[in-house]
C-alpha positions as CSV (number, residue, x, y, z in Angstrom):
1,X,-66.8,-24.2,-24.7
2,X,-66.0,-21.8,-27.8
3,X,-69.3,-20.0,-28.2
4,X,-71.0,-20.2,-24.6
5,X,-73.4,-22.0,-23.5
6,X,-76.6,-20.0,-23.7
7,X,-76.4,-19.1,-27.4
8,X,-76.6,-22.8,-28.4
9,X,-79.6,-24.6,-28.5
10,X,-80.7,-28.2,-27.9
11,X,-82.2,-27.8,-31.8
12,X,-78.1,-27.0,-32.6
13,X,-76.5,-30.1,-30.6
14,X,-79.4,-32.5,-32.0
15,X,-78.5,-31.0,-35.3
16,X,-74.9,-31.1,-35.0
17,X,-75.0,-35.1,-33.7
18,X,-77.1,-35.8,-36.3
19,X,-80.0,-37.1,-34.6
20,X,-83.6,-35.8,-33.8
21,X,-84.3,-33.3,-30.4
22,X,-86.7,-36.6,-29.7
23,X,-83.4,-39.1,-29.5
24,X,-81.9,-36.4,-27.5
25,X,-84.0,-36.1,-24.7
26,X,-84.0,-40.0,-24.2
27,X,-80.3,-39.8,-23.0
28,X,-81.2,-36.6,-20.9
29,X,-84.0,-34.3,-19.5
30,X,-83.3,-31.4,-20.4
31,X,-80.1,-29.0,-21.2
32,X,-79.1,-28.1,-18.1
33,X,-79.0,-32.2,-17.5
34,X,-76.9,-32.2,-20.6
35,X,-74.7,-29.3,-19.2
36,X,-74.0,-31.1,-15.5
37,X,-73.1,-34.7,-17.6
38,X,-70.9,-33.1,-20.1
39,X,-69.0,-31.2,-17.3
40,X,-68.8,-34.3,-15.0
41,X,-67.2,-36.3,-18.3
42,X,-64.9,-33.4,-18.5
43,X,-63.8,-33.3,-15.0
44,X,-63.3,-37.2,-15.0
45,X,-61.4,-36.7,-18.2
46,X,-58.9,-34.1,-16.4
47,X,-58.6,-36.4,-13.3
48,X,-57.5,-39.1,-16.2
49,X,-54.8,-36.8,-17.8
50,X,-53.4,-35.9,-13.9
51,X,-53.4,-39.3,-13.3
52,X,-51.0,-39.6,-16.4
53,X,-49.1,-36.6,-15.8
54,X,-48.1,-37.7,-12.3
55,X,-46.9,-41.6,-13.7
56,X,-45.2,-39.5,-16.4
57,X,-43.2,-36.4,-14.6
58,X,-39.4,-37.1,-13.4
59,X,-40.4,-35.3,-10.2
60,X,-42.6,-32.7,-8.3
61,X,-41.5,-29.8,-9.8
62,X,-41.5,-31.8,-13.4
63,X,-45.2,-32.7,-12.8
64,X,-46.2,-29.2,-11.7
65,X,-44.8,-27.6,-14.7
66,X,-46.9,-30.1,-16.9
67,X,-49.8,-29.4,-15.3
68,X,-49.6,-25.9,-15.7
69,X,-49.4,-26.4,-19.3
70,X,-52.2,-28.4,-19.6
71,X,-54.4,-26.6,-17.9
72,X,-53.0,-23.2,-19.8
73,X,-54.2,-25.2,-22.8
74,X,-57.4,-25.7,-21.3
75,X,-57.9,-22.4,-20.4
76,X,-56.9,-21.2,-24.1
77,X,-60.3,-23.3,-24.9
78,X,-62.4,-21.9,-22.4
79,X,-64.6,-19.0,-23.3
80,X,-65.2,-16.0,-20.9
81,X,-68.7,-16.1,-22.2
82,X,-69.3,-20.2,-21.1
83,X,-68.0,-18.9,-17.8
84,X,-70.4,-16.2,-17.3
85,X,-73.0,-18.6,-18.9
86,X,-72.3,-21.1,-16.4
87,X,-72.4,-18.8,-13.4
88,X,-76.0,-16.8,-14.4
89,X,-77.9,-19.4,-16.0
90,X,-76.7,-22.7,-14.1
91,X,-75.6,-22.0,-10.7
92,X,-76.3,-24.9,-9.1
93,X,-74.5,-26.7,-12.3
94,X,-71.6,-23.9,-11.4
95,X,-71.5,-24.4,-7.9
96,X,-71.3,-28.3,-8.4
97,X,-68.0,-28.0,-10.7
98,X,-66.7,-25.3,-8.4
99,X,-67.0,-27.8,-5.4
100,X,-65.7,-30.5,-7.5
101,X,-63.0,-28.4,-8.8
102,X,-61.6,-27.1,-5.5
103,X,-61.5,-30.6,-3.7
104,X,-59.5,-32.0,-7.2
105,X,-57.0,-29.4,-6.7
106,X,-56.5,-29.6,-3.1
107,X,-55.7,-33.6,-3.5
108,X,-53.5,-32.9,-6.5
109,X,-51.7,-30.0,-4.9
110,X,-51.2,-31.8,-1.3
111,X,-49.8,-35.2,-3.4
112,X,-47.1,-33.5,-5.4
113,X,-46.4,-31.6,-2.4
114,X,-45.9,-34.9,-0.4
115,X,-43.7,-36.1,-3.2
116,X,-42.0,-32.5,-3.8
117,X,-40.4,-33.1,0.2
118,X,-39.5,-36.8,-0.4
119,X,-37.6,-36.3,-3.3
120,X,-36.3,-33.3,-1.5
121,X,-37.4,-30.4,-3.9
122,X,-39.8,-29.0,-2.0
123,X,-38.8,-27.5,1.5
124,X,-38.9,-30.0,4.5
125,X,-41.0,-27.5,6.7
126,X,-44.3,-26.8,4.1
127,X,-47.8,-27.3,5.8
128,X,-49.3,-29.5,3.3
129,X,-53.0,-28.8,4.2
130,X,-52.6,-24.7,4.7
131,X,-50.2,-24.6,1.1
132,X,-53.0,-27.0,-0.6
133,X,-56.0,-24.9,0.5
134,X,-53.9,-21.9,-0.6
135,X,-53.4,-23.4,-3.7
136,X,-57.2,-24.1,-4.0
137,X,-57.7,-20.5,-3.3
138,X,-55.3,-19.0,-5.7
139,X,-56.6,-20.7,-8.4
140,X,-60.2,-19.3,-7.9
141,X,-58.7,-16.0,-7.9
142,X,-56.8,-16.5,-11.0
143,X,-60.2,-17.1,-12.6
144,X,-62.2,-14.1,-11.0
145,X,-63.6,-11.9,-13.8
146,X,-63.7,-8.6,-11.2
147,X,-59.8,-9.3,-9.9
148,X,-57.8,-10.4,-13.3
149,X,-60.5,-9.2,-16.2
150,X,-60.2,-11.0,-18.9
151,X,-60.3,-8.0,-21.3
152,X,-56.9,-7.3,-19.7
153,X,-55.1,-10.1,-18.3
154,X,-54.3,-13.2,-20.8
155,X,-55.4,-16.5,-18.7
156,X,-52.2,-18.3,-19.8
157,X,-50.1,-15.5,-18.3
158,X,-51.7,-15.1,-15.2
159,X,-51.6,-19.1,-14.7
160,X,-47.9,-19.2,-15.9
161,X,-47.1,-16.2,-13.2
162,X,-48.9,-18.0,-10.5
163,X,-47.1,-21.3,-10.8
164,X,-43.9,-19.7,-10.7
165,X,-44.9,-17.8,-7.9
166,X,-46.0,-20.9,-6.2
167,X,-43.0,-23.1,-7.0
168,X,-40.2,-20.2,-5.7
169,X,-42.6,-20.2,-2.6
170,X,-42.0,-23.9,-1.6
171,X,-38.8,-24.8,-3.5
172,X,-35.7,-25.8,-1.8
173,X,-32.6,-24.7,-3.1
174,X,-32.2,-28.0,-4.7
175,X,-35.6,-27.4,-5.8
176,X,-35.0,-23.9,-7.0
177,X,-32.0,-25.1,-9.2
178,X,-34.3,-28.2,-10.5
179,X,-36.7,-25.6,-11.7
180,X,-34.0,-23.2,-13.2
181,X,-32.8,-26.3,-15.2
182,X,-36.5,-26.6,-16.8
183,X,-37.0,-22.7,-17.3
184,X,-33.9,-23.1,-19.2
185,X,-34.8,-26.0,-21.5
186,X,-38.1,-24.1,-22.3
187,X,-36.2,-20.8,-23.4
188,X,-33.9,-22.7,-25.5
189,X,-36.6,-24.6,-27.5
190,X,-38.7,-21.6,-27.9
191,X,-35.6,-20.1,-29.9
């Protein structure tokens, strides 16, 4: 995730595990069968830490705003360069995630939307399929390289702006004052 993926080699993982290239290849067949396994373990493990997140949030809004955080986290981590790696040299690998990614994220946005209206801070009136898929599309602009380059847009920021954007779109007023009452709390214990 740090250095990209094409500059390490399956001589550097076996090295770094500790074990021989010939131990390697017996749990899989090649790198790019390493790269699709370690980003299907990583996608699980995110679908584990939502799961968590939504048992763990007072509310939509509450959930939404941890999410955010952990994926700006996650994006913090995440080099432009294993991006671009992913997208040249594995684009069926790419594609897979991408397909993956986009049907997590609609089921995640359309859930705390449902919840969002029942506990009343969401508006009553939201389409929840058209505001998921938005929210599916959003997100793959956020990460396009030729829209928001990474040279001049920080990641964080551009997530932080678009889930602020997002939430102000389908708050209600009690909603809007819910999230006012969290921006606040984060201001005061970043001072």
């Amino acid at each position: 995730m740090r250095f990209g993926i094409k500059s390490i080699t399956m001589d550097d993982i076996s090295r770094e595990l500790g074990i021989s290239k010939k131990t390697l290849y017996q749990y899989v067949a090649n790198k790019s069968d390493l790269i699709g396994q370690l980003f299907q373990q990583q996608a699980e493990q995110e679908k584990e830490v939502m799961r968590r997140i939504h048992m763990q949030s007072a509310n939509a809004i509450d959930e939404l705003l941890k999410i955010a955080r952990y994926v700006m986290e996650q994006l913090r981590q995440l080099s432009a360069t294993t991006v671009y790696d992913l997208q040249k040299y594995y684009p069926e690998t790419w594609k897979q995630l991408e397909s993956l990614h986009q049907r997590h994220v609609y089921t995640i946005m359309k859930e705390n939307l449902e919840r969002g209206i029942r506990e009343g801070v969401y508006r009553s009136n939201v389409n929840l399929d058209i505001v998921a898929k938005l929210c599916v599309g959003k997100s793959s602009l956020i990460a396009d390289d030729g829209l928001f380059p990474s040279r001049d847009y920080n990641m964080s920021q551009l997530y932080r702006e678009y889930i602020n954007y997002h939430i102000h779109g389908i708050a209600s007023p009690k909603g809007l004052q819910v999230l006012e009452k969290y921006l606040a709390a984060e201001r005061q214990s970043a001072e």
